[in-house]
C-alpha positions in Angstrom: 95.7 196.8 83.3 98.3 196.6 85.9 97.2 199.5 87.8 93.6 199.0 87.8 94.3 195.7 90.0 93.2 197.2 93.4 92.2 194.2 95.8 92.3 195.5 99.1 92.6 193.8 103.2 93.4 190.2 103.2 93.0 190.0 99.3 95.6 191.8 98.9 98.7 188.9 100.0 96.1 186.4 98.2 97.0 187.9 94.7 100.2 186.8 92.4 100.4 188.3 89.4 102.2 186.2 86.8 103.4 188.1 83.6 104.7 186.1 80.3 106.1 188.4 78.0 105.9 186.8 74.6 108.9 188.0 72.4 107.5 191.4 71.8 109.3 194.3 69.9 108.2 196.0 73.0 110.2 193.9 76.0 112.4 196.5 76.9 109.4 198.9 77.4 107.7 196.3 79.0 110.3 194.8 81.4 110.2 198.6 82.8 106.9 199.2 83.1 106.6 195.6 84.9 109.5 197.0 87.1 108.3 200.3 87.9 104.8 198.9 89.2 106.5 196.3 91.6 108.0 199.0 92.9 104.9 200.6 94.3 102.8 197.5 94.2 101.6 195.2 97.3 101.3 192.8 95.2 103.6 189.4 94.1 104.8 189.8 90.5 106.6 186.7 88.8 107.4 188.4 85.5 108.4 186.2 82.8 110.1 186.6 79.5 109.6 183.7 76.8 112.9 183.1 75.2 110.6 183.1 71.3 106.9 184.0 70.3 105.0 181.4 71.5 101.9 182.4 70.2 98.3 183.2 71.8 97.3 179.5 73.2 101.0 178.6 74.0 101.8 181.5 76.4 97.9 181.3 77.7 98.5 177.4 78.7 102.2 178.4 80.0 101.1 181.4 82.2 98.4 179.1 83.9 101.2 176.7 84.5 103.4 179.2 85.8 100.9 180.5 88.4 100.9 178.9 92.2 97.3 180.0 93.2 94.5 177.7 93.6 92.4 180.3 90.6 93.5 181.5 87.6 92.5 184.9 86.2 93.1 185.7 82.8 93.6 188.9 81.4 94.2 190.9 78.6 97.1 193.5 78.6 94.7 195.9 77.0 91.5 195.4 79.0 90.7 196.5 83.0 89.2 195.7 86.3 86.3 197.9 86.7 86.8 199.4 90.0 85.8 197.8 93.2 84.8 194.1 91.7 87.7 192.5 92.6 87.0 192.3 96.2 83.6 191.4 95.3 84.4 188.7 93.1 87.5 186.9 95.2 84.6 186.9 98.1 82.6 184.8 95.4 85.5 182.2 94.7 85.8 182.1 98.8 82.2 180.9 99.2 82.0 178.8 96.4 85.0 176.1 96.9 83.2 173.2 94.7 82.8 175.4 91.3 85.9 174.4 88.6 84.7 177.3 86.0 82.9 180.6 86.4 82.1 182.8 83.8 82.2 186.4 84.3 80.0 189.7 83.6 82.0 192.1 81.8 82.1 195.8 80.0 82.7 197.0 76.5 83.9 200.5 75.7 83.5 201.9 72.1 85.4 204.3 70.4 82.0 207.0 70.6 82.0 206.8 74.8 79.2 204.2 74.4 79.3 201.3 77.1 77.9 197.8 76.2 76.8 195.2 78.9 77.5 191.7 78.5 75.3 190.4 81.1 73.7 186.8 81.2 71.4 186.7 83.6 70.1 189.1 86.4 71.8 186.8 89.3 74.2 183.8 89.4 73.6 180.8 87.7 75.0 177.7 88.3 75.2 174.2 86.3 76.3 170.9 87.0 79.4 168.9 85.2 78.5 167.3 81.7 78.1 168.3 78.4 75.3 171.3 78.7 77.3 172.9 80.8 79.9 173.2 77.9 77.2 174.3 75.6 76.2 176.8 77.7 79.4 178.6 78.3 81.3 177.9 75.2 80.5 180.7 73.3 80.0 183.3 76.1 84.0 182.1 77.1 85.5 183.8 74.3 86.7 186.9 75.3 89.3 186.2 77.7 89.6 188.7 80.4 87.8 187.4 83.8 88.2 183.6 82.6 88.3 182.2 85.9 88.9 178.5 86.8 90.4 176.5 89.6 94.3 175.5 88.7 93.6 172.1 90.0 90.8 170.8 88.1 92.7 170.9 85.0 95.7 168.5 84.1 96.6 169.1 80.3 99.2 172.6 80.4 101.5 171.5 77.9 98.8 170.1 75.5 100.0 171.6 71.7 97.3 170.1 69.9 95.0 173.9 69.8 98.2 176.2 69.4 97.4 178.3 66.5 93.6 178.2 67.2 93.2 181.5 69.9 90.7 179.1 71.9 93.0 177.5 74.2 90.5 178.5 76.6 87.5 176.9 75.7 89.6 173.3 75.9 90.2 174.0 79.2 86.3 175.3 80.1 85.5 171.9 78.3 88.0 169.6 80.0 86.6 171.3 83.6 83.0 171.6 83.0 82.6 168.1 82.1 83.8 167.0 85.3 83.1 169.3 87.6 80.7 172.1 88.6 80.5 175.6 87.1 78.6 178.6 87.4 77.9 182.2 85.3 78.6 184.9 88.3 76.6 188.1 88.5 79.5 190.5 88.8 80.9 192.8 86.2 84.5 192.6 87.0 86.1 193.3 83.7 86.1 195.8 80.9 87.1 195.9 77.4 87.7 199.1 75.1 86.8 198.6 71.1 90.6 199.5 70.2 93.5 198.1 68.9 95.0 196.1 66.2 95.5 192.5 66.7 99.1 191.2 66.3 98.1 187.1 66.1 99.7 185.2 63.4 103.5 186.1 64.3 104.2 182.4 66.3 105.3 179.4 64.1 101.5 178.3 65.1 99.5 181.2 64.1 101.3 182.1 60.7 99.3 180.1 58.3 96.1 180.8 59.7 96.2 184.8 60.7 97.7 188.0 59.2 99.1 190.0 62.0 98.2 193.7 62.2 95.2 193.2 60.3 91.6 192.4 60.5 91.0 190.5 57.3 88.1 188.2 56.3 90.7 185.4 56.2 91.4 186.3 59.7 87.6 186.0 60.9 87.0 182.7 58.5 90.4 180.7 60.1 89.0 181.7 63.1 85.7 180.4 63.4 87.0 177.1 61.3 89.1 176.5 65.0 86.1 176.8 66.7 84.5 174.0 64.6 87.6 172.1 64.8 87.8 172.6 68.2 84.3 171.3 69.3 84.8 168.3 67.4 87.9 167.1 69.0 86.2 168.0 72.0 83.3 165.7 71.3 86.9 162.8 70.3 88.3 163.1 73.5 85.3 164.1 76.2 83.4 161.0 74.0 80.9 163.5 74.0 78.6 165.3 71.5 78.3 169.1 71.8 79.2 170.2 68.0 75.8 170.2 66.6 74.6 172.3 69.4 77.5 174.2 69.7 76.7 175.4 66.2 73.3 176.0 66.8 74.4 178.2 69.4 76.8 180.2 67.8 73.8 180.7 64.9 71.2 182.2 67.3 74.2 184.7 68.6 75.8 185.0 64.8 75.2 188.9 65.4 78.8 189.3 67.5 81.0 187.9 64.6 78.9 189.2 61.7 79.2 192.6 61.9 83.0 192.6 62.1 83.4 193.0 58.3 79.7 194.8 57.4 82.2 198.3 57.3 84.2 196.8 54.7 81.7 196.9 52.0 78.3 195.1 51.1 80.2 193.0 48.4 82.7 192.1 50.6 80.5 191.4 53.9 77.9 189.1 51.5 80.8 187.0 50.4 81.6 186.9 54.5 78.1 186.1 55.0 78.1 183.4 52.4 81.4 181.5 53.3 79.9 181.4 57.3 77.0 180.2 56.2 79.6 177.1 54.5 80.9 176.2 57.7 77.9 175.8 59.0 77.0 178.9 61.0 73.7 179.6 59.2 71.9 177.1 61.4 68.9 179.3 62.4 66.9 181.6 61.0 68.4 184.4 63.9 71.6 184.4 61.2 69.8 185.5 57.9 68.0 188.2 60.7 71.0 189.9 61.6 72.3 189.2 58.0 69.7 191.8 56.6 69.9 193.9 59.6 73.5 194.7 59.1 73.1 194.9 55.2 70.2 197.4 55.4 70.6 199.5 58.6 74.7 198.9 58.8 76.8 198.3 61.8 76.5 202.0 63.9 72.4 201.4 64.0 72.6 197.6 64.4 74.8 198.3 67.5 72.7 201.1 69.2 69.5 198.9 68.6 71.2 195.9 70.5 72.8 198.2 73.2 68.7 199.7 73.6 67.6 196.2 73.8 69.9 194.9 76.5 69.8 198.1 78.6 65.7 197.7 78.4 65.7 194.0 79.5 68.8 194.8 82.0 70.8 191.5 80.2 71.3 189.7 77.2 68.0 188.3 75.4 68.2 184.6 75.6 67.6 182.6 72.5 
């Protein structure tokens, strides 16, 4: 991740990057690879090692505070800058001074080579502060590399009331887009790989609600429970009513979190199916579509047919 950070010219003195290492069994590899790259980097590096785990939305909401920029940039340690965007997209912020939020383009590599596009629209988009806005970009904010917003126009980093939740985040895109203008950017500036096992549930926060090292049902149920929880204590403290929508939403777009268990077996993806459909999830018909798509093509054909469809249209069908 480190090394694919290639802003060039006046960019380059414009860039801190600001590193929390979170109690990993790792540190001592880390803390040399951190060193090593400020070695040969132009770049400023405030590297920072937590004194416990603090968890997902703890050391998210603590590496935001640490930063002195007037952006943010989140990324993952396991995801990219596709080459070349950076410039691009810093030119964006530049000419767009009033926006709080923007939502990034981004890339996902599979294991097979294959390349998925997560694009939103064929040019930029922008939206006015209030609740729509939210609804809008809630569920498109999820994946955290690229989330961009301006330090400033949020004023709650040492709120604990989401630790646990792995959606940190989408507080802050809420708290920002209510108030103040946001916008989807064009630019593919990040990119993922389809890799990994996820170590969440290791901080005092995340125990109860996530086995680490594993990608359970339990996990995926806790997980979309938060983002329930979430929305409504959004609505509590914005005094605003985006839930309802919010799930409606995430119903016409059920496909991204439904397939994650359709390898582990019909009986085990139905009960999935059925305990989603509980929380409120099976709002539209677009869930019970992509419920019989998985269960009768399976995930590998699903996928390609999605990935044929986007390419086709040149973004992401909207619902």
């Amino acid at each position: 991740m480190l090394e694919s950070i290639d802003a060039s010219g006046g960019n380059v003195s414009d860039i801190e990057i600001v590193i929390r290492e979170d109690f990993s069994p790792r540190r001592k590899e880390i803390s040399k690879a951190v060193a090593d790259f400020k070695l040969c980097s132009p770049y400023a590096v405030n590297y920072i090692e937590n004194e416990k785990n603090f968890g997902y939305d703890k050391n998210l909401r603590s590496v935001a505070k640490s930063a002195s920029g007037e952006w943010i940039i989140f990324m993952g340690d396991d995801d990219i800058f596709i080459p070349g965007a950076l410039d691009k997209f810093i030119e964006f912020l530049r000419e767009n001074k009033n926006l709080g939020y923007v939502m990034r383009r981004y890339k996902r590599e599979y294991k097979d080579g294959s390349v998925e596009e997560y694009r939103y629209s064929q040019g930029d988009v922008f939206f006015e502060p209030g609740p729509a806005a939210i609804i809008e970009l809630f569920r498109r904010s999820l994946f955290i590399s690229g989330f961009t917003f301006r330090k400033k126009f949020f004023d709650d980093y040492d709120c604990p009331d989401y630790d646990g939740t792995l959606l940190f985040q989408l507080y802050i895109l809420a708290k920002i887009c209510n108030a103040h203008k946001s916008c989807y950017c064009d630019i593919a500036i990040t990119q993922a790989y389809d890799s990994g096992t996820p170590f969440f549930g290791k901080s005092d926060a995340e125990k109860d609600l996530y086995d680490s090292g594993m990608n359970t049902v339990r996990n995926s149920l806790n997980f979309m429970k938060q983002v329930k929880i979430l929305s409504e204590s959004i609505d509590k403290k914005l005094n605003i009513k985006i839930t309802d929508e919010i799930l409606t939403t995430y119903s016409k777009y059920s496909y991204g979190f439904l397939y994650e268990h359709r390898d582990d077996g019909v009986k085990i993806f139905r009960k999935y199916a059925r305990e989603l459909k509980k929380l409120g999830f099976a709002k539209t018909y677009h869930f019970y579509f992509y419920y019989f798509a998985l269960l009768i093509l399976g995930k590998r054909n699903c996928q390609k047919l999605i990935m044929m469809i986007k390419k086709l249209r040149g973004s992401t069908p909207r619902l």
